[in-house]
C-alpha positions in Angstrom: 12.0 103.3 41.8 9.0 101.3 42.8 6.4 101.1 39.1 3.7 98.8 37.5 4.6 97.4 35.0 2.8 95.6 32.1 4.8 93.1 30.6 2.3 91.0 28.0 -1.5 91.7 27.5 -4.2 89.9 29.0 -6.1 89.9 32.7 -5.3 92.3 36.0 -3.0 89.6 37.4 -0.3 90.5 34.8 0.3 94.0 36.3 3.4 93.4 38.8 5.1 95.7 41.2 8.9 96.3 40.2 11.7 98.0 40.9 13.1 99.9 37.7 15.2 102.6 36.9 14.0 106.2 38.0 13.5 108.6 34.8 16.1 111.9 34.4 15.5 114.9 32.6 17.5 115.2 29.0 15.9 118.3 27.8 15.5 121.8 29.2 11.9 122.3 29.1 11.2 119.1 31.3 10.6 119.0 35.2 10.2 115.9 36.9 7.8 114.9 39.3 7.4 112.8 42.2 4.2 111.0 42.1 1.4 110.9 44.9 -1.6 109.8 43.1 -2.3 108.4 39.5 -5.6 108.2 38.1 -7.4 105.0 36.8 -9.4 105.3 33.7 -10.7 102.4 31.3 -8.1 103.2 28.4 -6.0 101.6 30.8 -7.9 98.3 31.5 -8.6 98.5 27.5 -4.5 99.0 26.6 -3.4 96.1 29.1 -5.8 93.4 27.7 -5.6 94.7 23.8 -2.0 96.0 23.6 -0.7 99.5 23.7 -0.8 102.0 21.2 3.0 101.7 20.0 4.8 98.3 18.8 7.1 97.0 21.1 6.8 99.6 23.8 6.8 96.3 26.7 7.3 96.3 29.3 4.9 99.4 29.4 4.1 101.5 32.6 0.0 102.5 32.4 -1.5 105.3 33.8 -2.4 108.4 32.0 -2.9 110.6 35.1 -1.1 112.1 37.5 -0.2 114.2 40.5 2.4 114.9 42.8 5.1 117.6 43.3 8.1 118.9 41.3 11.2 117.8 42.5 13.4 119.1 39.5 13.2 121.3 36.5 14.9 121.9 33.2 16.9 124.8 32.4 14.6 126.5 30.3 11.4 125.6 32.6 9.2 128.8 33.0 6.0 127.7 34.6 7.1 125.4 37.5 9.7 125.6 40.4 10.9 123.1 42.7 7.9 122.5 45.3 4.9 123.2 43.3 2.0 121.2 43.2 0.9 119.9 39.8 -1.7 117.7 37.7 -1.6 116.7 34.2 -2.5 113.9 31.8 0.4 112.3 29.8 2.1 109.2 28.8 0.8 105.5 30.0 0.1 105.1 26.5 2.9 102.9 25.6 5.4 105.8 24.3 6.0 107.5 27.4 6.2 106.3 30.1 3.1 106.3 32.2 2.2 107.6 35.9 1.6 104.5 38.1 5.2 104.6 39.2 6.9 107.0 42.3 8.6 109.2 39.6 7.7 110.7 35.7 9.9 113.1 33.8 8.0 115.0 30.8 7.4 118.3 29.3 6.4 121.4 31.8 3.7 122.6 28.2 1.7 119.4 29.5 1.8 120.4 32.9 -1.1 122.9 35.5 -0.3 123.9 38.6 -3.4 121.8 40.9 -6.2 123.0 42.4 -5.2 124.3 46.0 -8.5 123.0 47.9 -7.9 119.2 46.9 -6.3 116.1 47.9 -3.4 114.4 45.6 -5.9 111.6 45.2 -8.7 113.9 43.8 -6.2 115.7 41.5 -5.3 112.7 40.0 -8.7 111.7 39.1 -9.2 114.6 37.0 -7.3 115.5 33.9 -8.7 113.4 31.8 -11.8 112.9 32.1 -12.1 117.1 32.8 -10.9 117.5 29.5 -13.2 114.7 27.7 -15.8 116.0 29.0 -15.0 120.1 28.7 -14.0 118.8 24.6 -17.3 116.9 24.1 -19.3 119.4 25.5 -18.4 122.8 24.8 -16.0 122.2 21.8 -17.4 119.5 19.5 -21.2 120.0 20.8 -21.0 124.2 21.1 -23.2 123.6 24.5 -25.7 126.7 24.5 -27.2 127.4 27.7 -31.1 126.8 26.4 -29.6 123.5 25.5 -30.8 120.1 27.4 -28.3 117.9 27.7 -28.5 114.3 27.5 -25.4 112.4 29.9 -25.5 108.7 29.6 -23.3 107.1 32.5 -23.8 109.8 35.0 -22.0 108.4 37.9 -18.9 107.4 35.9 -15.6 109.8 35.6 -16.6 111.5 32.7 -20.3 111.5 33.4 -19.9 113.0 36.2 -17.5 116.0 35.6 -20.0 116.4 32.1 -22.8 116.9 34.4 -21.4 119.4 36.4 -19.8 120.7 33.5 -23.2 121.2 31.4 -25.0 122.9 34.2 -21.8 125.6 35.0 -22.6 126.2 31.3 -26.3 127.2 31.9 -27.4 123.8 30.6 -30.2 121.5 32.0 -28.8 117.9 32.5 -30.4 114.7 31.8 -28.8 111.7 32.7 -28.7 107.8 32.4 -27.4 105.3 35.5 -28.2 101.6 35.9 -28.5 101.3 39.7 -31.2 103.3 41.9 -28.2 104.2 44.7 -26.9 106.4 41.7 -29.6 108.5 41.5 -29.0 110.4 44.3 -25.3 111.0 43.3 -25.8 112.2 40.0 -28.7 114.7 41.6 -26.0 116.0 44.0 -23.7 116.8 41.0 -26.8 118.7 39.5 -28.9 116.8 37.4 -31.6 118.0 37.0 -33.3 114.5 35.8 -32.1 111.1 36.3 -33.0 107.7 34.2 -32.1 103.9 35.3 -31.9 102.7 32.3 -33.1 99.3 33.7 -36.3 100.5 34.9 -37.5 102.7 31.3 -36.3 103.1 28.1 -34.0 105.7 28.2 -35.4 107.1 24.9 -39.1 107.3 25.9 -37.8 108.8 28.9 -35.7 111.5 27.3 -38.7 112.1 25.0 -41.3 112.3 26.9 -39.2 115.0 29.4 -38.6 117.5 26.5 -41.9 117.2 25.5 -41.2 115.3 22.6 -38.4 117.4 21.2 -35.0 115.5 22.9 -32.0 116.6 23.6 -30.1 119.5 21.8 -26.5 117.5 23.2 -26.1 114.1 23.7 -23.2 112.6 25.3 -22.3 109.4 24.6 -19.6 106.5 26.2 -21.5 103.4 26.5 -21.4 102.1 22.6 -22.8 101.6 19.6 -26.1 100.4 20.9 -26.5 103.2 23.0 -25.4 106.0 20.5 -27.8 104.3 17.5 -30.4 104.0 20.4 -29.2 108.0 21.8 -30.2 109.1 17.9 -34.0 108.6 18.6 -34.0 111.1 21.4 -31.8 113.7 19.9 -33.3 117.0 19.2 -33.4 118.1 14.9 -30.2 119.9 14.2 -28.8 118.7 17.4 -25.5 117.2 18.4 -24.4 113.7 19.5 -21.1 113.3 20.5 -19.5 110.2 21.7 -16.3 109.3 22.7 -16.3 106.0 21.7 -16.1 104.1 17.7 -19.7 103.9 16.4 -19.3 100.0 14.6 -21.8 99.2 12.3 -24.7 101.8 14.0 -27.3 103.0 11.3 -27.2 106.5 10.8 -30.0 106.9 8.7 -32.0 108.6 11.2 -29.1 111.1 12.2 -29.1 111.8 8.4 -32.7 112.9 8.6 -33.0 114.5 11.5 -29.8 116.7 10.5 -27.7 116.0 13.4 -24.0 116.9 14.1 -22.1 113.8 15.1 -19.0 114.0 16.5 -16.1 112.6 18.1 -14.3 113.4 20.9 -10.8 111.5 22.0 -8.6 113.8 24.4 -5.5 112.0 23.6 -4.9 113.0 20.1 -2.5 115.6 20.4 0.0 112.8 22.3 -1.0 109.6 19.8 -0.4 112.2 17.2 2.5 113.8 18.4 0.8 116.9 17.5 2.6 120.8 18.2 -1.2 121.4 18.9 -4.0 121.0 21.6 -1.5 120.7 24.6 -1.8 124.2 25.2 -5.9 124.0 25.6 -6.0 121.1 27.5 -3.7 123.0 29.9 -5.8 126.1 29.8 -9.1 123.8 30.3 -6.9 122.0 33.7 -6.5 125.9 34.8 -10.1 127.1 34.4 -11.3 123.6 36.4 -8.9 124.2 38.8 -10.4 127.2 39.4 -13.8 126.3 39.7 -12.6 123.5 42.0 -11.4 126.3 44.5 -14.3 128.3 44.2 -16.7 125.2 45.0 -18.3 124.6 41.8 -16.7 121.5 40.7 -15.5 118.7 42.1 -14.0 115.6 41.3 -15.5 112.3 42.9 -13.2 109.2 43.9 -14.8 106.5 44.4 -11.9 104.8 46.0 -8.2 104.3 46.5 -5.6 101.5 46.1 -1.8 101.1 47.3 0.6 101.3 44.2 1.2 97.9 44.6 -2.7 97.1 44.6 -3.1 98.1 40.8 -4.6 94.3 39.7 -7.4 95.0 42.3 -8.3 98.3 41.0 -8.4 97.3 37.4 -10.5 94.3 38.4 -12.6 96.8 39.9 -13.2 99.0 36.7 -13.7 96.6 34.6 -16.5 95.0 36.6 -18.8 98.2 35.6 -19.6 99.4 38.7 -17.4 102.2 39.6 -18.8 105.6 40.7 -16.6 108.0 40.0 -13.0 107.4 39.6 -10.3 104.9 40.7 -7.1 106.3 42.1 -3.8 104.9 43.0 -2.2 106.6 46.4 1.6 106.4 46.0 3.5 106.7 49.2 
């Protein structure tokens, strides 16, 4: 089967198409799926210029998202059948094999059935970041409906599912961009305020629209400038969660202002390994699904590359300016 592989670290040039042997199923509760769309999120950009997560997993194939339709199933497979539409996030870590390739093989307990009212390519953009963003917000930050919440990076993937998010949750919705043409985006997703950070400080701002009190939630995933900075404008006895490592920021002010920090990184139970976790992030794929059908939710690609055009998308990403997500098409 056609796959990208990574075969050393280092720039977008190194990914190559290739031609290498298509995966089987060698236990019962595994279906197999043949790929239409894989998602493109930074842990990928970050894993093929730093390394994967496992020693001497090259060549590696990336891509932690995927979509497509079953074509085969395990003996002892429940959920699925032979036909069925499906989305997921797993492998492209280095371990298992990842999803930009024509064909994966892995466990049906990873595995939802997709959203009936979407495209392959907008299925594939979701998994992840829907389950970032539904962790961050409603399971480390306990989102309240009184709650503002404070979104930095609206128009990215996970900004823009968290916004969305947040206000299905009751929730009013501030959020960060750098570029004016984002502003409207982010509005249409239901922000109800919107910051270019370029333009105003992003804490005065914050500040000065809760009437001095800041945010109950703050989302973080820019870095540790940002989430020392984000401290300033989070409300006493909030939350700030961020889904990035927090270097050398001071948290002195956190400490007096008796905030809840905490940390959210989706792919735990699979770096892990863990019997745990699979089984919510399946159930949080189902309820999005759902709200995906009934028009509350939707996923926003901001474009699409040919398998073979992987190098060009990760270019892309890694230039900052994406809206939305990246997706690879897989014919």
């Amino acid at each position: 089967m056609k796959a990208i592989l990574m075969t050393q670290t280092g720039g977008p040039e190194l990914l190559t198409l290739a031609d290498i042997p298509e995966p089987t199923i060698t236990e019962p509760t595994q279906i197999k799926v043949r790929l239409k769309a894989a998602g493109i999120n930074p842990v990928d950009t970050k894993l093929r210029r730093r390394g994967v997560f496992y020693d001497n997993a090259l060549p590696a194939v990336l891509g932690c998202d995927g979509a497509g339709v079953v074509v085969e199933t395990g003996s002892a497979v429940g959920k699925f059948k032979v036909g069925d539409n499906v989305w997921y996030c797993h492998g492209g870590l280095g371990g298992d094999q990842g999803n930009y390739a024509e064909y994966n093989v892995l466990d049906e307990r990873w595995v939802a059935h997709m959203p009936k009212t979407i495209s392959f390519e907008e299925a594939a953009a979701g998994p992840l970041v829907l389950i970032t963003a539904w962790g961050a917000l409603y399971d480390r930050a306990r989102l309240q409906e009184s709650n503002t919440a404070l979104i930095h990076a609206g128009a990215g993937g996970v900004g823009h599912v968290a916004i969305q998010l947040a206000r299905l949750h009751g929730a009013k919705v501030i959020t960060t961009v750098g570029t004016d043409n984002k502003v409207a985006l982010t509005r249409s997703w239901g922000a109800d305020e919107v910051i270019n950070y370029r333009d105003q400080d992003f804490v005065e701002a914050v500040n000065r629209l809760t009437d001095g009190r800041g945010a109950e939630v703050v989302l973080e995933s820019v870095g540790p400038e940002v989430f020392e900075r984000s401290i300033n404008c989070t409300a006493y006895f909030g939350t700030i969660v961020t889904l990035l490592e927090i270097g050398n920021a001071s948290l002195k002010e956190a400490r007096l202002r008796n905030l809840r920090i905490g940390f959210e990184l989706m792919l735990t139970p699979q770096l892990r390994k863990l019997n745990v976790g699979h089984d919510l992030q399946v159930d949080m794929l189902n309820q999005c699904g759902k709200w995906i059908d009934q028009g509350k939710l939707k996923i926003h690609v901001g474009k699409t590359f040919a398998l073979a055009e992987a190098a060009q998308a990760h270019a892309l990403i890694e230039e900052g300016h994406v809206t939305g997500k990246l997706v690879l098409k897989i014919d």
